[in-house]
N, C-alpha and C positions, 0 to 999 in steps of 0.2 A: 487464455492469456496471449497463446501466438494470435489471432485472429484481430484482438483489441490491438496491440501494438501494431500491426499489419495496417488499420484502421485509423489510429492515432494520429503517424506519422501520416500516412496519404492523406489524412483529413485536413491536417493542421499547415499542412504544404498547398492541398488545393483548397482551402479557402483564403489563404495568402495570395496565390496567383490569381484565384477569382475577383478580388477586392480590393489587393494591391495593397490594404491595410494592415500593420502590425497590431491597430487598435482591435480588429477583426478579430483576428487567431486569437489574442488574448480575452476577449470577450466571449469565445468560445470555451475556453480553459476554465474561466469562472464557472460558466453556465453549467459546465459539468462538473464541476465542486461543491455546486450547492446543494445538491441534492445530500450529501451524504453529509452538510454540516447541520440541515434543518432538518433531518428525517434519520440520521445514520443510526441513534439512540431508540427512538420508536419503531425502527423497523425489527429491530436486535428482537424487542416483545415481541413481535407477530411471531418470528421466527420459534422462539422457544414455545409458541402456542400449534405450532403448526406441526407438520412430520418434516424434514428436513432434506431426507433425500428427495420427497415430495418438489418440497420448495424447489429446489436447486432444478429439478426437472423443466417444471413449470418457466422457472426465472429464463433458463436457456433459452428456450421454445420464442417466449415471449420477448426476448432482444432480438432473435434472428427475425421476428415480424417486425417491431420498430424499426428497424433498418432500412426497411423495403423503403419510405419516403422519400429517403438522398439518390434514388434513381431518379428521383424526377428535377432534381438540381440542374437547373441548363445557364446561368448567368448570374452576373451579382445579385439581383432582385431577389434571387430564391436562396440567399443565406442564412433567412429565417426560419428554411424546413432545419437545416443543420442545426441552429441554436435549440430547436423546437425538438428533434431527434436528441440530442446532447440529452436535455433536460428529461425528457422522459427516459432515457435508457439509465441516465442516473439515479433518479427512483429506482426503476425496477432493480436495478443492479445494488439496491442497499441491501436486500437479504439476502447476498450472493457471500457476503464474505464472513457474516456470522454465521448462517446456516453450513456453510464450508469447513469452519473453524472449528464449530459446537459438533461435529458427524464425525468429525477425525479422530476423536477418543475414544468415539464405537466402534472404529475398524481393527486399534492397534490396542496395547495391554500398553500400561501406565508407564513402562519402562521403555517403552520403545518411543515413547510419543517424541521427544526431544529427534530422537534418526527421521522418524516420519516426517516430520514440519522441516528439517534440515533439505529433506529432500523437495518436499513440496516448494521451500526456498528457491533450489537449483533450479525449480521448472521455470521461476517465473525470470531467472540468469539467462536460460536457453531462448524464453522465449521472447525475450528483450532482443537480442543478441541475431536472433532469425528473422525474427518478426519488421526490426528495425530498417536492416537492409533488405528484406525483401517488400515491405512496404513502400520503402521510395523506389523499389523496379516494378511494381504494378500499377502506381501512380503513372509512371512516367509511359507506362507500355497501353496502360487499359483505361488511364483517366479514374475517376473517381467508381464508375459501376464494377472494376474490376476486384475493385481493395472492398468496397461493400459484401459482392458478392463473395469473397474467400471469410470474411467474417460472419457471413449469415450460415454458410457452410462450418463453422469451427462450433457455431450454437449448439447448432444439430447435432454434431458429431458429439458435442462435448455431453449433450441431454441422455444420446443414446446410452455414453459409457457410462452415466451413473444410473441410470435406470435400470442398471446391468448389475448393482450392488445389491448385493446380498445379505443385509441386514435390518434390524429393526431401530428405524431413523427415528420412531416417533415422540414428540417431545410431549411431555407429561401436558394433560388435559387440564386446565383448573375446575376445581369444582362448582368456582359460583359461575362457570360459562352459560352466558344468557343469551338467547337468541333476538332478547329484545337490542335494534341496533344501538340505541341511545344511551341504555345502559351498557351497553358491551364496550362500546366508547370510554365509559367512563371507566369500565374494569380494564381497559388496555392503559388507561390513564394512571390508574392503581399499581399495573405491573410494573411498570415504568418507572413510578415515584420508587416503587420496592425495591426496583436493579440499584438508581440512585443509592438510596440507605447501603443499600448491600456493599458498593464502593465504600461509599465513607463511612462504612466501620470496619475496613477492612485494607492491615497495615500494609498486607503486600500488595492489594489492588490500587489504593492512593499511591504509593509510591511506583507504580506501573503506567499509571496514569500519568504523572508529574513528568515522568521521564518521556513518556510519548508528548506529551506537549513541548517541552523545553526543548526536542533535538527536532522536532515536525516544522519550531519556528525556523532551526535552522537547513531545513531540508526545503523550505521554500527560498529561502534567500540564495541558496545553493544552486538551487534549479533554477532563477531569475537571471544569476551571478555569473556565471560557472561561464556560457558560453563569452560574456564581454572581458572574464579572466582570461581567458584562453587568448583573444584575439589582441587584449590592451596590456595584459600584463604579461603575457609568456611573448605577444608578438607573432604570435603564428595564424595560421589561414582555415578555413572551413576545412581543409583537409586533413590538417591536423588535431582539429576538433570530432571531426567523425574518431579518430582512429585513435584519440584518447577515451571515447566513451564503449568502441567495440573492447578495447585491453581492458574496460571497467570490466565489461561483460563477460570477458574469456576468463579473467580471473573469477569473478562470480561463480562462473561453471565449474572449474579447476575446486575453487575451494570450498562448495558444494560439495562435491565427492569429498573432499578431505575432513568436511566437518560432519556428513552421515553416515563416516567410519570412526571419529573418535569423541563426536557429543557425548552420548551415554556414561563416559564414564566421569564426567564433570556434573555437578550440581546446577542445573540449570541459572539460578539465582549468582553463582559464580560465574557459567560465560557470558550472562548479561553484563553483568555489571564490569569483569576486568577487559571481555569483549570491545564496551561500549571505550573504554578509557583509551585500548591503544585505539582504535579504530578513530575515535579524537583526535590522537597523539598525530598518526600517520597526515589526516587530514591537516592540520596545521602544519605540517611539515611541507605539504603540497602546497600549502597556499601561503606560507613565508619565508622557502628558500629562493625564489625565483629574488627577493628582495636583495640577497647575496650573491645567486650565479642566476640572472637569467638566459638559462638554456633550456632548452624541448626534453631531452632525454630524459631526466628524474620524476618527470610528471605520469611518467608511461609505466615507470617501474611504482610508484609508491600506488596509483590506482589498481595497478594489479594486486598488489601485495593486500589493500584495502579487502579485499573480497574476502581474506579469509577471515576475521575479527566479524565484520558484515552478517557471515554467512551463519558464523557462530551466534551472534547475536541476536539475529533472527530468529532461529526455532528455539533458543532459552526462552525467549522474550514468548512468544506463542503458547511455548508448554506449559511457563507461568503462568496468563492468563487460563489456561486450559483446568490447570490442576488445583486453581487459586477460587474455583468458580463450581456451583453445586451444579452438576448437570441440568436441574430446570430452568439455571440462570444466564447461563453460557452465550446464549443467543444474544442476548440484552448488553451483555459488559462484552462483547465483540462490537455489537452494530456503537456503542456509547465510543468503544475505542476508536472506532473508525470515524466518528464525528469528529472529538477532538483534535486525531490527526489532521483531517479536513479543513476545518477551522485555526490549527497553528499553520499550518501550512499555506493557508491564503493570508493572514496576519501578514509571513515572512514575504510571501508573492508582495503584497502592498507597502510594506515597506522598503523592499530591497531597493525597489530606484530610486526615491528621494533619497535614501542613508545613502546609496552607493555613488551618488553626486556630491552628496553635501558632506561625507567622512573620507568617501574612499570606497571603490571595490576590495581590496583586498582586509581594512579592517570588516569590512561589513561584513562579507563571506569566510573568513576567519571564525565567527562567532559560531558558523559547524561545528568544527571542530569544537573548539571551547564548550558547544553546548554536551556535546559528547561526553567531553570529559567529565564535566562536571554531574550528569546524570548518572555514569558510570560509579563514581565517587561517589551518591548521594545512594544508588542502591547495594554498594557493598558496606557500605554503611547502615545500614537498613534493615536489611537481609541481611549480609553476612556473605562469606565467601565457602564456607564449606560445606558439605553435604548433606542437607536436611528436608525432611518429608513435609510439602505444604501441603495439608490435607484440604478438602470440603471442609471437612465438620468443625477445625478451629481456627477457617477463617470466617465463621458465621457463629463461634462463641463470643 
């Protein structure tokens, strides 16, 4: 995760400066979305056909080689190796987050899973947070082979440390596995249909689902939004916008630790859902007090404060998925979740500038929060708020 953001940011900077285009960078932002809204659900099966820690091995290995082609980027003409690099590492990288997700229940005991994914949350705080700012000083020191080459190095290191894992990753074999390709096609096509069914018969998975769409549309408008709030609505300068997104991050971190010390003793389905409500609450607060005082300071305190409700809502949300889902299935409603995200979240990217000209930025990016709230609202209604066992076996009665 430090390596991609280290990557991200220097990419999405020097192909801005290579092209001079806004059109450019946001062309590239797509090209890497796609992958995981047309493949994120199909990859989930491979994943649960495969061994896991396997995967994630392989997957590493295989990013830090696709890389290697943005060395050869020397001017505007070659910003089609980058579209071209984008799109295949987005593939690759679709069995990276179900086979991640589906292997996490094998290292910890079922009580812990909620602390583990809390923390796993924090890593990805830190490494926003480091990766961020030391991405635009490598950019700016070493050009584009610099920020390449520290990510081709984070592969490797990252392939080593799971290949270093001490478990048995392997995910159940099916039995009609055919070696004929055609048909094997068609049984991955079989698996796939079956994750489907598996969703929609399954009260806590729909309603897990619905919630990741409903707040992904607003996480796209947010991220489209977020910086022309900062510069039209609060009035402040790029410098003030770095230093509202590192307080996102420091608080992320901070409240990381505080949530991988008191998750466990909360009902998963409960820090989701009352999680998601303030975490709502806070956000509409940021984005329609400036309508009464606009001044800088509040925006700095309530994004911090954001990270804790965040942080908490994150690994509820993960260990539901986890605990909600039969271990042969895991792979599949991770890689499905991760398309949906994908796809509400480019919805909210295409929609945010027309609505944010033709309504308003701050109705439009308001609808965050809102969506928050009301997913929050829709899964403690659903689920419930107190402390109950969602098993395997009756969410597949």
């Amino acid at each position: 995760m430090l390596g991609d953001w280290v990557l991200n940011i220097g990419l999405t900077f020097y192909v801005f400066t290579l092209t001079g285009s806004t059109i450019a960078s946001a062309t590239m932002l797509m090209v890497a979305l796609l992958p995981s809204v047309l493949l994120g659900s199909f990859a989930g099966v491979l994943v649960d056909r495969w061994d896991r820690k396997g995967t994630l091995v392989v997957a590493n290995v295989t990013l830090a080689l696709v890389l290697l082609p943005l060395l050869l980027v020397r001017d505007a003409g070659d910003v089609w190796i980058i579209y071209a690099v984008a799109l295949v590492s987005g593939v690759v990288e679709q069995v990276v987050l179900p086979a991640e997700k589906a292997l996490v229940p094998a290292l910890v005991p079922e009580d812990s899973l909620v602390t583990a994914n809390a923390l796993e949350s924090q890593n990805g705080q830190i490494a926003r947070l480091v990766g961020s700012a030391l991405g635009g000083v490598l950019a700016g020191l070493g050009g584009l082979a610099a920020v390449v080459a520290f990510d081709v190095v984070s592969f490797v290191v990252a392939a080593a440390a799971v290949s270093g894992i001490r478990v048995d990753a392997r995910a159940r074999q099916p039995d009609h596995a055919d070696a004929d390709a055609v048909r094997g096609i068609s049984r991955v096509l079989d698996d796939w249909r079956g994750g489907l069914r598996l969703a929609a018969g399954s009260k806590p998975l729909k309603v897990l689902f619905f919630f990741a769409a409903l707040t992904s549309v607003g996480e796209g408008l947010m991220g489209t939004l977020f910086a022309p709030f900062v510069s039209e609505v609060l009035d402040a300068g790029s410098t003030a916008y770095g230093t509202i997104l590192s307080a996102q991050a420091v608080g992320g971190i901070v409240s990381g630790i505080f949530a991988a010390g008191i998750a466990h003793r909360f009902a998963p389905n409960a820090l989701l859902g009352v999680g998601a409500i303030i975490f709502g609450a806070l956000d509409l607060l940021l984005f329609l007090y400036p309508l009464a005082a606009p001044v800088l300071w509040p925006a700095f305190v309530i994004i911090g404060l954001v990270g804790v409700p965040a942080a908490l809502m994150g690994a509820a949300m993960t260990t539901l998925f986890q605990v909600s889902t039969l271990e042969t299935h895991r792979g599949r409603i991770f890689g499905a979740f991760g398309a949906i995200r994908a796809a509400a979240m480019m919805l909210g990217v295409i929609l945010a500038g027309p609505l944010g000209e033709i309504i308003g930025i701050v109705p439009v990016i308001a609808w965050q929060g809102a969506g928050y709230v009301i997913g929050g609202l829709v899964v403690c209604g659903a689920l419930g708020v107190r402390q109950r066992e969602v098993t395997e076996v009756s969410v597949c009665r």
